[in-house]
N, C-alpha and C positions, 0 to 999 in steps of 0.2 A: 670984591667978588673973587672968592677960592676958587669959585669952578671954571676957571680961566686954565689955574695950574693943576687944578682935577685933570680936568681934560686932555691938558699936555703931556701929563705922566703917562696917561692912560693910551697915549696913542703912541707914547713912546716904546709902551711894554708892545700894544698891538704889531708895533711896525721891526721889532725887534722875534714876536715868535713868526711873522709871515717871513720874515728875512730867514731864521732856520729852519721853517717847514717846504721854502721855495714855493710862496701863496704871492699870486699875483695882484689877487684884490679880494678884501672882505668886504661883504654885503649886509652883515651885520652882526651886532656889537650887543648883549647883551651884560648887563650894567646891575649887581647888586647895590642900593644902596637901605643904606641901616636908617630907623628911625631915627637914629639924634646927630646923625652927619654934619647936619645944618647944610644940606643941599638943596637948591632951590630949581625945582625940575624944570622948569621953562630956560631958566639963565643954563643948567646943566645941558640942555638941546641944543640951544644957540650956540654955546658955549663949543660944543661937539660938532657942528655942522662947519663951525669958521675953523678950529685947529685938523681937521681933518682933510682940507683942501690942499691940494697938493700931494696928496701919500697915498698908502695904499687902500685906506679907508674913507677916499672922498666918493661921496653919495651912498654909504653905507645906511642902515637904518639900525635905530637907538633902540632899544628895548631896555625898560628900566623894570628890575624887581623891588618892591617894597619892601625891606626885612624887620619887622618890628626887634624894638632892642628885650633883649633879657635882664630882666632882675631879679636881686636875692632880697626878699621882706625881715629883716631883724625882727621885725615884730609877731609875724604869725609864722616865720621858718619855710615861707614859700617861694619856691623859682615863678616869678610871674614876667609877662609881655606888658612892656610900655612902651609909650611913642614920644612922650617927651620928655626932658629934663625936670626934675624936680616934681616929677608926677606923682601920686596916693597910690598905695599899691591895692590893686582891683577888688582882693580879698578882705583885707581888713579896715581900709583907707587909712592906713599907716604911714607915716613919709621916712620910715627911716629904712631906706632902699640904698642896695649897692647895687650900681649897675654893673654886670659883667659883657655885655655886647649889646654890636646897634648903632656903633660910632664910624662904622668901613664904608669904604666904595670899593667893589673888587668884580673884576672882569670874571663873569660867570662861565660864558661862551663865546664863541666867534664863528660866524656861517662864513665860508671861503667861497670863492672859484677855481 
């Protein structure tokens, strides 16, 4: 379960910019993640609700964005949108795809007090 140390980094960077903006408490956490992360949004909640207890984002709220990942189609020369690994690209149903993004978790936003 990754999203144990997702979580931890992530409240680490959190509890590192309320430290230099003088933010007494966030209320909420706005969370990109990519299509092929391999994040599992339930274990990612849970996950966020237990490393957040004790700091300055305990009882924050989670807000998760979906980012589909980008790829490039050798086959038909097209930048296309997929959500999983080893996916047919939409256009041609070609598999020979380079994926260039869609593998991140990056802190989008933070609502303060």
């Amino acid at each position: 379960m990754h999203e144990v140390s997702l979580c931890e980094s992530t409240i680490e960077i959190i509890q590192k910019q309320a430290q230099q903006h003088g933010v007494k408490r966030v209320t909420g956490v706005w969370l990109e993640v990519g299509a092929l992360s391999c994040v599992e949004e339930s274990s990612l909640r849970f996950c966020f609700d237990v490393v957040c207890r004790g700091t300055v984002a305990e009882g924050s709220q989670l807000h998760i964005i979906h980012k589909p990942a980008q790829a490039w189609c050798w086959d038909c020369s097209s930048e296309v949108e997929i959500t999983q690994h080893e996916a047919q690209c939409p256009k041609c149903q070609g598999f020979s795809l380079r994926v260039d993004s869609g593998d991140t978790l990056q802190i989008k936003e933070l609502e303060v007090e």
